[in-house]
C-alpha positions as CSV (number, residue, x, y, z in Angstrom):
1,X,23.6,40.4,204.4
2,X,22.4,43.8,204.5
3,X,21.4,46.0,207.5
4,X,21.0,42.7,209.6
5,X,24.8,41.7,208.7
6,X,25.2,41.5,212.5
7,X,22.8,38.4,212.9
8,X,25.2,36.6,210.5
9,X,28.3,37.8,211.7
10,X,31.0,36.6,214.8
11,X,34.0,38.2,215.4
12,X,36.4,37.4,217.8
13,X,39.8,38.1,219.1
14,X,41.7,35.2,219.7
15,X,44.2,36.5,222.2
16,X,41.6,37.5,224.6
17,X,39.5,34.7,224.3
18,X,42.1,31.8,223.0
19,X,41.5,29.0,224.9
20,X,39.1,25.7,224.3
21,X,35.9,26.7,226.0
22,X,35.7,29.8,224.3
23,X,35.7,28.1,221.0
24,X,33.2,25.2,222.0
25,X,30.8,27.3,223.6
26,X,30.9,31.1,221.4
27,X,32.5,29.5,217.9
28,X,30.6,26.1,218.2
29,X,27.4,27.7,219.6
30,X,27.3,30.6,216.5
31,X,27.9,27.5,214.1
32,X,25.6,25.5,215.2
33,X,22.5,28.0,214.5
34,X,21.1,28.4,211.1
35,X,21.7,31.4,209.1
36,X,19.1,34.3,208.3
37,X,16.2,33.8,206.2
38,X,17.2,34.9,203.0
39,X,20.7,33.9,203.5
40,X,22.7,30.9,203.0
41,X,25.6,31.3,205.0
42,X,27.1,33.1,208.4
43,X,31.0,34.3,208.5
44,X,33.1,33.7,211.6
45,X,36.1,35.9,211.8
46,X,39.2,35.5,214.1
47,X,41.5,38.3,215.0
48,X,44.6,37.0,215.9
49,X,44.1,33.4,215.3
50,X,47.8,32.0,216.0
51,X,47.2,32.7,219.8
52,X,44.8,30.4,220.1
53,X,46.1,27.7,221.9
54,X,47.0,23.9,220.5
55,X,43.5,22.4,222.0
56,X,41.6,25.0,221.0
57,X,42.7,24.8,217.5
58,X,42.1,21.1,217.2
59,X,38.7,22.2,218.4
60,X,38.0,24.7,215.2
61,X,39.5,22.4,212.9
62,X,36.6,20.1,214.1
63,X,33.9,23.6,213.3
64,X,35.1,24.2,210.5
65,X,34.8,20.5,208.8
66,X,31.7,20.0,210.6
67,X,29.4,23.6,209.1
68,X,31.5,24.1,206.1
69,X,28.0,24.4,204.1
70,X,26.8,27.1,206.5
71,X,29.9,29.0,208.3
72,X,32.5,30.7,206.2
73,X,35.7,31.2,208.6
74,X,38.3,34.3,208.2
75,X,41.5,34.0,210.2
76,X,44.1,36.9,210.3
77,X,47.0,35.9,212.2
78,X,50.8,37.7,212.5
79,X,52.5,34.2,212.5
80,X,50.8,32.0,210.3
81,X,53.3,29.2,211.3
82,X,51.5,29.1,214.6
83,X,48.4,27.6,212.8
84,X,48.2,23.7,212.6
85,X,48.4,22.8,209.4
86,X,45.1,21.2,209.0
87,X,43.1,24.1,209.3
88,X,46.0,26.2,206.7
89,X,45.2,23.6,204.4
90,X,41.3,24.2,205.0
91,X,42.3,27.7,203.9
92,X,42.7,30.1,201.2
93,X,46.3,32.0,202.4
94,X,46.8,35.7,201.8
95,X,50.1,37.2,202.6
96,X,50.3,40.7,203.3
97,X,53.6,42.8,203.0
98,X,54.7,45.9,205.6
99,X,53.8,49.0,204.1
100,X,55.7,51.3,202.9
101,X,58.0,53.9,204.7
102,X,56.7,56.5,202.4
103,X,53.0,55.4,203.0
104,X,53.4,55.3,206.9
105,X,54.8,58.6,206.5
106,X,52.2,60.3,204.4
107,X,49.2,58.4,207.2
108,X,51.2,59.6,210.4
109,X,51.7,63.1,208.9
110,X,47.7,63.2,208.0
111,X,47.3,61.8,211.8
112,X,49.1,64.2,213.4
113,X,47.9,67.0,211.3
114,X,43.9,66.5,212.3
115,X,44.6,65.9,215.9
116,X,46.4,69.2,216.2
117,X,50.4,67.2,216.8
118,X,53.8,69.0,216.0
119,X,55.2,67.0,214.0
120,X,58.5,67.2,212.9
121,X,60.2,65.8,210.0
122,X,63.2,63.6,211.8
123,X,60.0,62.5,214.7
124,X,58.1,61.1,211.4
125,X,61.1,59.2,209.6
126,X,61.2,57.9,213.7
127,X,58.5,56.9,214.0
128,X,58.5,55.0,209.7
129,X,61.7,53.5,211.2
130,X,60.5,51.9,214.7
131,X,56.9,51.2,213.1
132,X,58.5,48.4,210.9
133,X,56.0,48.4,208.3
134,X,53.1,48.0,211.0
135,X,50.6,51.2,210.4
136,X,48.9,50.2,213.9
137,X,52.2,50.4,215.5
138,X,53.1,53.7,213.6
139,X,49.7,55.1,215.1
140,X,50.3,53.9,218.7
141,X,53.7,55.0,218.9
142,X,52.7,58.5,217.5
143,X,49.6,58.5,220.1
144,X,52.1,57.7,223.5
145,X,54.6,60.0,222.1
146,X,51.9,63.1,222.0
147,X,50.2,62.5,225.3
148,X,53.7,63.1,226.7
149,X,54.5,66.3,224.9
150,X,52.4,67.8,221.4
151,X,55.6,68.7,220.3
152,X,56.9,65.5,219.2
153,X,60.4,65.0,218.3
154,X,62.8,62.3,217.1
155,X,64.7,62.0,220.8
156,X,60.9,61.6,222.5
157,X,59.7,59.4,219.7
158,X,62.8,56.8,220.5
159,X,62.5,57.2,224.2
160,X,59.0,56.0,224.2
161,X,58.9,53.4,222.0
162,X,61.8,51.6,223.7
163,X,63.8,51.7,220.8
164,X,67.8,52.8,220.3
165,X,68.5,55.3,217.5
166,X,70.3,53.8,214.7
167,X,73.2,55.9,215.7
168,X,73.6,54.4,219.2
169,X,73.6,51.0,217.6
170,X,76.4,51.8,215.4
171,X,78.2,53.1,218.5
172,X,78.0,49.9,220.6
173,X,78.9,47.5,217.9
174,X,81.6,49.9,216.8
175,X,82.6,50.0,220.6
176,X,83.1,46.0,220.7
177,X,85.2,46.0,217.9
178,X,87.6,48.9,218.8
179,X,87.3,49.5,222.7
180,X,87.6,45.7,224.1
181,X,85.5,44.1,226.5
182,X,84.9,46.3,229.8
183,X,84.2,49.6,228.0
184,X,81.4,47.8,225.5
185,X,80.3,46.5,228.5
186,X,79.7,49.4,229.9
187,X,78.1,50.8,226.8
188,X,76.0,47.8,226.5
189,X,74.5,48.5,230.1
190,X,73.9,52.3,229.4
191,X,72.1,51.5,226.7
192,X,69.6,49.0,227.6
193,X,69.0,51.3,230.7
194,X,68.5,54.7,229.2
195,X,66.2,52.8,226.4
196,X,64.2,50.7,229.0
197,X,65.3,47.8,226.7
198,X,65.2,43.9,227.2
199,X,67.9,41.7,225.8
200,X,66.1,40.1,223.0
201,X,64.7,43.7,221.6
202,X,68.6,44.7,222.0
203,X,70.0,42.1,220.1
204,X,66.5,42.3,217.5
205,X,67.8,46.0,217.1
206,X,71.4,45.2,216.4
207,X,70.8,42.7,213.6
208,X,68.4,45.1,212.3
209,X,70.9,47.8,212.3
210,X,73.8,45.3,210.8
211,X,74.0,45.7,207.5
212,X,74.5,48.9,207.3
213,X,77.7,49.1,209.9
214,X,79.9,50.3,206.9
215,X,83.1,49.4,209.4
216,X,82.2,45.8,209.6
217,X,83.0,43.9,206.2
218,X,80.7,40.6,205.2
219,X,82.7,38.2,206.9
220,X,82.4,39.9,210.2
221,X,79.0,40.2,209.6
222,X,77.9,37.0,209.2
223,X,80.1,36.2,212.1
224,X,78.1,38.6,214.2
225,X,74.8,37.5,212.9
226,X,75.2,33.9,214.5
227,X,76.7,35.0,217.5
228,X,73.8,37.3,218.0
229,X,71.9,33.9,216.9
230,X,72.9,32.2,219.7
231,X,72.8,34.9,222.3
232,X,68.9,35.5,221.3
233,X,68.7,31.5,221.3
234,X,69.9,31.5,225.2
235,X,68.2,34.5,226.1
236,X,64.7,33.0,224.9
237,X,65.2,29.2,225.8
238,X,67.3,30.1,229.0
239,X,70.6,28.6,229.6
């Protein structure tokens, strides 16, 4: 496309703009006009495309069968089962993995260095653990974190990512098996208030943290598992 690539180019996020009209009028009306002169095609691209909504997908599946000689589409989505299927089938599928702890690491480090952060080592492995994989997310939490205090450190990195330390997670799970009812309860409520947690991140964080209660064996896992199943089902679905 060269220095004109912008001419032949659309790129929306389809959170902020996810509804029907938004992809009759700005998808359908890019579509629609013909592509620059020495050109044969435009590309649409899509940020986010599972948030668009039902009737607004039914509405691109229509774009894209109607200008597939002139419009290339790109959709990037986080849940890809949140795309009908006709336009996955329309669709070459790319799966992308988390990236590496050791690469997180290495960027956040690099991050922190040019912007002038203290970094330490425990407030980086942090910051690998809570970022799941997700380099943006690494990033972002490192970015809240400093504008509180340029000395980042582990306890700060947790607090502001609303995230319970691996260690605290142990405690309460450890708690209901050896302490009964009222004092987990109590443990439980501590928690989810020092942490500025919701219910469903709580429960996400526990089954994360799982398998590696050493004091549990595999049968009490498992049992755990599905009643933290059900507890997220009720949580989510109400009831």
């Amino acid at each position: 496309f060269g220095e004109d690539y912008r001419t032949n180019l659309l790129e929306m996020n389809a959170s902020d703009e996810r509804g029907l009209e938004s992809v009759r009028t700005k998808v359908k009306g890019f579509a629609k006009t013909a592509p620059s002169p020495g050109t044969t095609f435009k590309v649409i691209f899509l940020d986010e495309a599972d948030a668009l909504t039902p009737d607004a997908q039914g509405a691109l599946r229509r774009i894209m069968e109607q200008n597939a000689e002139t419009c290339r589409f790109i959709l990037s989505c986080n849940y890809s089962s949140k795309v009908i299927e006709p336009i996955q089938s329309r669709c070459a599928v790319f799966r992308f993995r988390p990236i590496d702890e050791d690469q997180v690491l290495e960027m956040i480090n690099s991050v922190a260095a040019a912007e002038g952060i203290n970094l330490d080592v425990e407030a980086a492995e942090a910051i690998a653990h809570v970022s799941l994989g997700d380099l943006r997310k690494a990033i972002t939490s490192l970015q809240v974190a400093a504008s509180l205090d340029t000395n980042v450190t582990r306890e700060l990195v947790y607090e502001t990512t609303a995230t319970a330390p691996p260690e605290e997670l142990h405690g309460f799970i450890l708690a209901c098996k050896e302490d009964g009812f009222q004092p987990a309860r109590r443990r439980l409520k501590e928690t989810l208030d020092r942490f500025g947690l919701a219910g469903t991140d709580l429960v996400n964080q526990l089954h994360r943290e799982l398998g590696s209660a050493a004091f549990l064996d595999e049968a009490q896992k498992l049992a755990v598992t599905e009643a933290m199943a059900e507890c997220d089902f009720r949580m989510v679905e109400g009831g």
